[in-house]
N, C-alpha and C positions, 0 to 999 in steps of 0.2 A: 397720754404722752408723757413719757421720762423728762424727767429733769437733767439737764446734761453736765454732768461731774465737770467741776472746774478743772482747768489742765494746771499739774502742778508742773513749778519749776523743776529742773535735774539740779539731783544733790550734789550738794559741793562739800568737799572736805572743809574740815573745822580751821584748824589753826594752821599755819604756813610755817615754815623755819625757812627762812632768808636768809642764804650764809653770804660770807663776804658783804657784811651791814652797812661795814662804813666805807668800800669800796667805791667805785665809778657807778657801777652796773647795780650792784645792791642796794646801794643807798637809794636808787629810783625805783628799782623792784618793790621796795618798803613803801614808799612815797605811794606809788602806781595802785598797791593792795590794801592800803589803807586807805585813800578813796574811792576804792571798792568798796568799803568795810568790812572788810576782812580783819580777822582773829591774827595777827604778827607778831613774829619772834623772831629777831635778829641775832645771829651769830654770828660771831668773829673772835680776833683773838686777845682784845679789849672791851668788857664788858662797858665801862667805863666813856670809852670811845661810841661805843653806839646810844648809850645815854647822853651822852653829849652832842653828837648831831640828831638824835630823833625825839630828844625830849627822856626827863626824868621817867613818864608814866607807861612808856615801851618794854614789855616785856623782852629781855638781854638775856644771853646768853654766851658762857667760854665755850669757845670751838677751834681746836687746833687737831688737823688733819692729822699733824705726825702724833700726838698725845689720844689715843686711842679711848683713855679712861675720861675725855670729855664726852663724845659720842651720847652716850646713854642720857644724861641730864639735857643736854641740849635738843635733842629727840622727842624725850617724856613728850607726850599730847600732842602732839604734832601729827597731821592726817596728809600731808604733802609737804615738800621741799624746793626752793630753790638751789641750783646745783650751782656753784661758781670755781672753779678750779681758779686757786692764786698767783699770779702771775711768779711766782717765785718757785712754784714749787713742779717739779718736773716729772719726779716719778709715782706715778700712780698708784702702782701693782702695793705698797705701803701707805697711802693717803684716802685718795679719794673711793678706790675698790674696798676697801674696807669700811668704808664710813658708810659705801652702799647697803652694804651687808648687813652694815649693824641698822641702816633706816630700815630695809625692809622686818628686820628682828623686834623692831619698836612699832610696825605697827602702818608704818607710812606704806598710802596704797597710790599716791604718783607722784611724781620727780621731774619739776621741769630743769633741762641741762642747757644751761650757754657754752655753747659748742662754738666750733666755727667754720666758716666756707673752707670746705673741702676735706674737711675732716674725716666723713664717710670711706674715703681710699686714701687718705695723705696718711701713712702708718709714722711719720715724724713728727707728728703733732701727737701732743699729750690725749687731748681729745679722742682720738681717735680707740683709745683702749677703753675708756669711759662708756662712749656710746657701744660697743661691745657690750662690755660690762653689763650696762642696762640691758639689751636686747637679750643676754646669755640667762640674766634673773628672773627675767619675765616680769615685772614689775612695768606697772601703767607707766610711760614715759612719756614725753614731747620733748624734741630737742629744738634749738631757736640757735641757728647758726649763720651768724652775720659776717659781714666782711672786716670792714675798719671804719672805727668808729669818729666818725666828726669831731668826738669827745679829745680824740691823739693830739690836735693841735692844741689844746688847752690842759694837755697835762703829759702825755709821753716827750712832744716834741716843744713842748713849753722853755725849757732850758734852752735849747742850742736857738730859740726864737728871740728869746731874750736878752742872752748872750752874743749870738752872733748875725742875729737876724736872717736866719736862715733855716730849711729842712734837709737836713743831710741823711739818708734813706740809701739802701741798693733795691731801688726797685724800676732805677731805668726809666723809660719810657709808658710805665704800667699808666692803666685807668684805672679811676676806683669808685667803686658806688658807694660814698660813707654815709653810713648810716647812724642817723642819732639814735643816743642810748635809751633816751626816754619815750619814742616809739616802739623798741624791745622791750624795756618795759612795761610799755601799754599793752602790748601782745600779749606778756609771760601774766597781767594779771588777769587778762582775757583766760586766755588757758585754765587759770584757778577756779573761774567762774563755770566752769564747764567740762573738768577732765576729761569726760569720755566720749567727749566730739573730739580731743583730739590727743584720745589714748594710741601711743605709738605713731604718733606723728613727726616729721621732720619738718622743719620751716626754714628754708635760707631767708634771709633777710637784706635787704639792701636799702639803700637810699634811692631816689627816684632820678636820677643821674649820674652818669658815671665822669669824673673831670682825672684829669694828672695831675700831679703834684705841684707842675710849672702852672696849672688852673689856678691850683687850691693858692699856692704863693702870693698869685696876682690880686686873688680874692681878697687874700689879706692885707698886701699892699694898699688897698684901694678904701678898706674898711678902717685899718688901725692909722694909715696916716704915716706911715715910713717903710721902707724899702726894706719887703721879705722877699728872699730867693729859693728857689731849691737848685740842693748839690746834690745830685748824684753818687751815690759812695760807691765804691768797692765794695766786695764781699769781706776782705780782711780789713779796709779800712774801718768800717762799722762794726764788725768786731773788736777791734783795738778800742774804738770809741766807745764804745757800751763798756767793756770790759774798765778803763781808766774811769765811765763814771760811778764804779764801784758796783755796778751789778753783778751777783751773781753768774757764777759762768754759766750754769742747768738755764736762769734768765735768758740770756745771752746769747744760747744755743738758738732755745726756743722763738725768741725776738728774733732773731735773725732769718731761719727758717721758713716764718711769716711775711717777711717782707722781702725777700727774696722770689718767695712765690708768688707776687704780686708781677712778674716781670712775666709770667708763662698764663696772664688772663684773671688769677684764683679768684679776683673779687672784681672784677671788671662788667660781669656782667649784671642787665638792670633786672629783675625778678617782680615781680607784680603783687607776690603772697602776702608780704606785708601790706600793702595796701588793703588786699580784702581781706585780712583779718583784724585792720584798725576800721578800715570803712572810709577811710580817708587818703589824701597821696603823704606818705610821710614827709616828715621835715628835710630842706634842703641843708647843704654847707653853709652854705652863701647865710641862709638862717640863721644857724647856729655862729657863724663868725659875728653877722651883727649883733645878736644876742647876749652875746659873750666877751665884746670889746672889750670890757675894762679889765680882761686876765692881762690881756699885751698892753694896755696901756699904765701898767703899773711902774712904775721908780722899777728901774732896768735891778739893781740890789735885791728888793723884795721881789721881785718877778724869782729871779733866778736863787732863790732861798725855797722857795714855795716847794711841797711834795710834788716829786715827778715820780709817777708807776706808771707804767707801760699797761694797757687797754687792749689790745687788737679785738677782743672778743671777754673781757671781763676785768 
């Protein structure tokens, strides 16, 4: 009688490149795959910056989408990637389709992309030429395309909470399933731990409940201890508004676009895939507000000083 060969685990790529390090989405990406133990390198486009939020002993890297001659150094040894499109940055066909290019030139054999709900046919969203992109190169990919992230209230919509105690949005009457970022990133290190269970795979992502705005406001009311509303914007009013807080017009477009579409369902509905891919029911709002108190409970001055970047999906 044979002795029965031990079953080996599936091979996993070596080291990761985690772009957008010290972002929303990346910084937990990092966190997520390094309790993995995983092999990480974070790019961005402050070395300095990622040394500073993940510790001196982090292997860093420059990486600037429009600076083509980063690419290659940042790449070197690298067996996969985390994909993050910058919220700033709009057109593609010069950024990120070229950075593709050059991963796959270096050697990277999968590419997880934060994408977003609805990407797949919304041709206005950035995303949507990306995930092309991928499928056109043949290159292993997963894409993780979530709705809006819990994370908005503690840094997109931080200022006008602060400021005026209030969420001023055109997204109407919408529902939304938000979903924490640090369950996507439990996913995206899942993924690294397995490429080819889910080589060419898409994953919507959501939160385990869908709430409105007027929800999320009361949430917050009830948790911070003083009266948040949501206003309703315009389509031009929220433009003006983003626009005056110095964003970005390509920003601007795209932020608006996103929540906009939130009035016609885009991230409304509840999807179950993230659960069985953590194994768990992800984290609620309500969660993450408690969690999180002491962003709104800060001296109204340093509230509204603090970095606000806009999240919907990175």
């Amino acid at each position: 009688m044979g002795i029965a060969s031990p079953v080996e685990p599936p091979p996993r790529p070596g080291r990761v490149l985690v772009t957008g390090a010290v972002g929303n989405v990346g910084r937990e990406v990092m966190h997520a795959l390094r309790a993995h133990g995983r092999l990480v390198r974070g790019a961005d486009l402050s070395v300095n910056a990622i040394r500073a939020m993940h510790g001196d002993e982090i292997e860093a890297a420059l990486l600037d989408y429009q600076e083509h001659d980063t690419f290659a150094a940042a790449l070197t040894g690298c067996d996969a990637v985390f994909l993050v499109r910058p919220p700033a940055i709009a057109y593609m066909e010069s950024t990120l389709l070229p950075f593709i290019d050059a991963a796959l030139a270096a050697g990277v054999k999968h590419i997880v992309f934060l994408s977003c709900a609805g990407a797949a046919t919304n041709k206005l969203v950035p995303h949507h030429a990306v995930e092309r992109h991928l499928a056109a190169r043949g290159v292993g990919h997963s894409l993780l395309r979530p709705g809006f992230f819990s994370q908005n209230l503690g840094v997109a919509y931080r200022r006008d909470i602060a400021e005026d105690g209030r969420l001023f949005l055109p997204a109407g009457r919408a529902r939304v399933a938000f979903v924490d970022i640090r369950d996507v990133a439990e996913a995206a290190a899942m993924i690294f731990d397995d490429p080819a269970m889910h080589k060419n795979a898409a994953y919507d992502c959501t939160g385990p409940e869908a709430l409105s705005f007027e929800e999320a406001a009361r949430l917050m009311t009830e948790v911070v201890g003083r009266p948040i509303r949501y206003e309703p914007a315009s389509i031009a009013g929220y433009v003006r508004h983003l626009h005056m807080s110095g964003l970005p017009l390509a920003q601007v477009a795209v932020q608006t676009v996103l929540h906009v579409g939130l009035r016609f369902g885009q991230s409304e509905k509840i999807d179950a895939t993230l659960e069985r891919l953590l194994g768990r029911r992800p984290r609620t709002l309500a969660t993450y507000i408690r969690e999180s108190v002491e962003l709104w409970a800060l001296p109204l001055a340093q509230a509204v000083r603090a970095e606000c970047g806009f999240a919907p999906n990175g």
